[in-house]
C-alpha positions in Angstrom: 30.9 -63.8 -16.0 28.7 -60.4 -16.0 29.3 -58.1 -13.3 26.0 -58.0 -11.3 24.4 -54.2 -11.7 25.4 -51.6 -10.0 23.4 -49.0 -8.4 22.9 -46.1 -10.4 24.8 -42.5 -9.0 22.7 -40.6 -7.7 22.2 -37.0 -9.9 24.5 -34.3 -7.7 22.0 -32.0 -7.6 20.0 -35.1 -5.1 23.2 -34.9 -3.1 22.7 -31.2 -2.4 20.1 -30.7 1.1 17.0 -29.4 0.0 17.5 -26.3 2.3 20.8 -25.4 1.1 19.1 -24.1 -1.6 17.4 -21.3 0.8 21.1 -20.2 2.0 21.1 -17.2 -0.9 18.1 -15.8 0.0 18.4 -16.3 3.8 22.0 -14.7 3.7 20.5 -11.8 1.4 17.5 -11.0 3.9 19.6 -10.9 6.5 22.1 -8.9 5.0 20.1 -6.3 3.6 16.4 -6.4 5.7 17.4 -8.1 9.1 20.8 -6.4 10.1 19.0 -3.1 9.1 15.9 -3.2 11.5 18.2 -4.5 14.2 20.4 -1.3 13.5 17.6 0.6 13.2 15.7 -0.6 15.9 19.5 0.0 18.6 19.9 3.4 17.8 16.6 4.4 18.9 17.0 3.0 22.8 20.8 3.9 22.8 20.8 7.2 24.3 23.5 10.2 24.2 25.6 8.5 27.3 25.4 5.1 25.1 23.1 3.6 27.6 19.9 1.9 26.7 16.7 4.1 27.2 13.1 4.0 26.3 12.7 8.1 26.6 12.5 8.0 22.5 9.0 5.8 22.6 7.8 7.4 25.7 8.2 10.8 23.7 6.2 9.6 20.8 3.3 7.3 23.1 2.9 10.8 25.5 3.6 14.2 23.6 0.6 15.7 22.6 2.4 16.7 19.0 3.6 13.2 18.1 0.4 11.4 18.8 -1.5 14.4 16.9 1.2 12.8 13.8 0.2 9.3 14.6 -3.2 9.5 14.3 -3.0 11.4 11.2 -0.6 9.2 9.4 -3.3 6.2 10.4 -6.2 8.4 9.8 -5.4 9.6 6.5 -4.1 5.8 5.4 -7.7 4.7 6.1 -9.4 7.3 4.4 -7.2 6.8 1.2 -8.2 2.7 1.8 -11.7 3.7 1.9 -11.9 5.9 -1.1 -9.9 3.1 -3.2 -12.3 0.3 -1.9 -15.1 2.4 -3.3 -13.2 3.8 -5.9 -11.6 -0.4 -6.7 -14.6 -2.5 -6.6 -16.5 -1.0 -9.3 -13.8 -1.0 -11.5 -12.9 -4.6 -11.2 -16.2 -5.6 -10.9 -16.4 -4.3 -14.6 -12.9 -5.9 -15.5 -14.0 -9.3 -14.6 -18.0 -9.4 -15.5 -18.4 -6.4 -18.0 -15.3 -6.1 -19.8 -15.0 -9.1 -22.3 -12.9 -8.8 -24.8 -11.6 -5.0 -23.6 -10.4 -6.4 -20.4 -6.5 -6.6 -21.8 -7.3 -2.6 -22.2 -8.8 -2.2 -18.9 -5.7 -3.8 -17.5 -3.4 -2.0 -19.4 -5.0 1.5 -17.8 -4.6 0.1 -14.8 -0.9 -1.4 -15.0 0.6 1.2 -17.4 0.7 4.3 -14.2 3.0 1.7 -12.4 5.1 1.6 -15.1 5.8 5.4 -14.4 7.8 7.0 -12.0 5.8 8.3 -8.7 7.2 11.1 -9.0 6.4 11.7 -12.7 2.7 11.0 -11.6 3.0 13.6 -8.6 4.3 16.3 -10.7 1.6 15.7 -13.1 -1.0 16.8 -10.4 1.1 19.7 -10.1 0.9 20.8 -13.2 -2.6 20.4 -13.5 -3.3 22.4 -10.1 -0.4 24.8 -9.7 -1.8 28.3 -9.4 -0.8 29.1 -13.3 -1.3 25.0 -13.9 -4.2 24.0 -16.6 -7.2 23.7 -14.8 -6.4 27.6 -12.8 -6.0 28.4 -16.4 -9.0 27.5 -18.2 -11.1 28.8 -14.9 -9.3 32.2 -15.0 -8.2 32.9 -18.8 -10.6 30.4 -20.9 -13.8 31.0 -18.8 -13.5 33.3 -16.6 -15.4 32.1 -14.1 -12.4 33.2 -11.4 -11.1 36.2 -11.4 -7.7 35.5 -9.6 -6.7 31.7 -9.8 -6.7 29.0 -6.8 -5.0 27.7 -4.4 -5.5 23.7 -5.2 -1.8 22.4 -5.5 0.2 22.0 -2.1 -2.9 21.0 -0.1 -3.9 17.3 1.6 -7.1 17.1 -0.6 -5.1 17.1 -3.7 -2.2 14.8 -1.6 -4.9 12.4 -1.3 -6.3 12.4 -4.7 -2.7 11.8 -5.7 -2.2 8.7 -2.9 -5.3 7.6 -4.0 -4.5 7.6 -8.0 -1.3 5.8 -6.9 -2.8 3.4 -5.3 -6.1 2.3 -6.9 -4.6 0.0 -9.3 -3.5 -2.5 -5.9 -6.6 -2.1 -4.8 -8.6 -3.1 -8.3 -5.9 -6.2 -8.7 -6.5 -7.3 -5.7 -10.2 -7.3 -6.4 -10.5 -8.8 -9.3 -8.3 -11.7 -8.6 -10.9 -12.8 -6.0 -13.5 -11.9 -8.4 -12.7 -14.2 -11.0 -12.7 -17.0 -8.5 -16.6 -16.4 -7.5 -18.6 -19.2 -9.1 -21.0 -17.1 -11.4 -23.7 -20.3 -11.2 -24.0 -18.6 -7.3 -25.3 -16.0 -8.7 -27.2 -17.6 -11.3 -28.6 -19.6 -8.3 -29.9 -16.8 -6.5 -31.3 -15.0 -9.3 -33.4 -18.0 -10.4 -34.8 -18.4 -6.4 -36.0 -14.9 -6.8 -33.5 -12.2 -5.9 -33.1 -9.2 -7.5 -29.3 -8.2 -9.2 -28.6 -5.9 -6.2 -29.7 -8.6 -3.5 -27.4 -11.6 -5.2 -24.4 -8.6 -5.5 -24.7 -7.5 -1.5 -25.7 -11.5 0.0 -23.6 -13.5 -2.8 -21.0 -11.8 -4.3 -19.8 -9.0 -2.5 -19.2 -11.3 0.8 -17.7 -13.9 -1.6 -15.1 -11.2 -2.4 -14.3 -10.0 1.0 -11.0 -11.1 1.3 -9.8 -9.3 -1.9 -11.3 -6.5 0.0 -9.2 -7.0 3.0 -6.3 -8.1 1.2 -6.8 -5.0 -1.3 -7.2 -2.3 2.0 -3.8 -4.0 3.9 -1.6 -3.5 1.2 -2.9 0.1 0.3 -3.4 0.8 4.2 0.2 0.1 4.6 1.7 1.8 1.6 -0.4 5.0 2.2 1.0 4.7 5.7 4.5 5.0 4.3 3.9 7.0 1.6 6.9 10.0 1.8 7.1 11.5 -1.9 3.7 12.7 -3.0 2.8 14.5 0.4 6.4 16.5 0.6 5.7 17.8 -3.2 1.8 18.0 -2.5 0.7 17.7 1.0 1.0 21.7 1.9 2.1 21.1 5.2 0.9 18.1 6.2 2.7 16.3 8.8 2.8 12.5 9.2 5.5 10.1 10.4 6.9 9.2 6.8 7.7 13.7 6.7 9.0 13.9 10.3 11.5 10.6 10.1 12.9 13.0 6.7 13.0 15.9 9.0 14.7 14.2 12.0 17.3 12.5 9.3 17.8 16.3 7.1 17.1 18.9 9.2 17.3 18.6 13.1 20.0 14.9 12.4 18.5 13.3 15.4 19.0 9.6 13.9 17.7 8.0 17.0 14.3 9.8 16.9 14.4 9.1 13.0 14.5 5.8 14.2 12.1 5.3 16.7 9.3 6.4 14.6 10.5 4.3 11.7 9.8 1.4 13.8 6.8 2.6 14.9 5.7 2.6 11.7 6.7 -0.7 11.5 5.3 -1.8 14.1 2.0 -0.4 12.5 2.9 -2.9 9.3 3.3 -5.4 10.9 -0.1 -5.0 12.6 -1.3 -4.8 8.7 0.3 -8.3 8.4 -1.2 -9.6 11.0 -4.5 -8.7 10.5 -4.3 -10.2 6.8 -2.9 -13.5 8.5 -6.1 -13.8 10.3 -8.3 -13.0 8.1 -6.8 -15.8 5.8 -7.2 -18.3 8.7 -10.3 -17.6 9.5 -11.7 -17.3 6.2 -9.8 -20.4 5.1 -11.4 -21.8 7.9 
């Protein structure tokens, strides 16, 4: 007589709870992003005595200097934002409408400077605007149109330029990738009911790429706003939070002030986040 049929075993791999799965990566964020901000965030409101104090935050919210730092850390993020956005759009405007068959060169340009070391990059704008560097050179000794070179390296104009030639390529990503979703019979559309090219860009296809915009600006707001290396070797002086949490860590070793304005700036990204979150929401709305 034949055995009647057994149920088939189940795969092991079925067996296994879907969010086991997540266990690695929840045990590594913990380990290595979680347990760090909490460390971070006790040693700057555990005072000298080992009591908990808030003098650290009411030191950077009130003094005079700190908030002068602030507000240039935010300010000079936004103006490195805003020079990218105009500097960006153009560029993948090109890469997604102009380019045809050189947009795998266009993104090449733009991918191959991340491929480099910052620093490398940095040190190249040194080199170019040091006081003996090329362009001193060819001004004083090719030209002659100066008679005693420059002083263009280790000031926040060029620190900018540099932030800004850092960044651009997150900014024109982040662009185009919208871009290419726009619906091109849109534009089509408003062209044939009688609007002009520069009409159908500023009422159809720049507000149908807003949110590569914002998403662009957030993520170059926020790595400008931590940006450390290219203003110690360019910004002449220059303070922000990113070059007073080194001082506080190298020079004067006051850890829990180091850490209180690491978590303001964090508190800053997280700001960036949230913003980004909304505008998803609403625009998804």
């Amino acid at each position: 007589m034949q055995a009647p049929d057994q149920p088939a075993a189940k795969p092991a791999a079925s067996v296994i709870k879907p969010w086991l799965l997540t266990v690695p990566a929840i045990l590594f964020l913990a380990a290595f992003f979680v347990l760090p901000l909490i460390d971070n965030g006790m040693r700057s409101i555990v005072g000298e005595t080992g009591g908990l104090t808030a003098g650290r935050y009411l030191t950077l919210l009130t003094d005079s200097f700190y908030l002068r730092v602030t507000v240039a850390t935010v300010l000079l993020s936004a103006g490195v934002t805003l020079i990218c956005v105009v500097i960006g759009y153009p560029v993948a405007y090109f890469l997604v409408r102009k380019a045809g068959r050189w947009a795998g060169l266009v993104i090449f340009l733009l991918i191959a400077p991340l491929l480099t070391s910052i620093i490398m990059r940095t040190f190249g704008w040194q080199v170019l605007f040091a006081r003996r560097g090329l362009v001193n050179n060819f001004l004083v000794d090719q030209f002659g149109v100066l008679s005693a070179p420059l002083r263009l390296a280790n000031s926040p104009e060029i620190a900018i330029a540099a932030l800004v030639h850092v960044l651009v390529p997150f900014m024109v990503l982040a662009i185009a990738t919208v871009l290419q979703s726009v619906d091109t019979r849109l534009e089509e559309s408003a062209k044939i009911l009688g609007a002009g090219r520069w009409r159908t860009f500023w009422e159809v296809t720049l507000p149908l790429s807003l949110d590569g915009i914002g998403t662009g600006a957030i993520l170059v707001f926020m790595i400008a706003n931590g940006s450390f290396v290219t203003l110690v070797m360019l910004g002449g002086g220059l303070q922000t939070l990113p070059l007073m949490i080194y001082q506080q860590f190298n020079t004067t070793r006051d850890f829990g002030m180091a850490s209180a304005m690491s978590t303001i700036l964090l508190v800053i990204a997280v700001f960036c986040l949230f913003l980004q979150l909304r505008l998803v929401r609403r625009r998804g709305a």
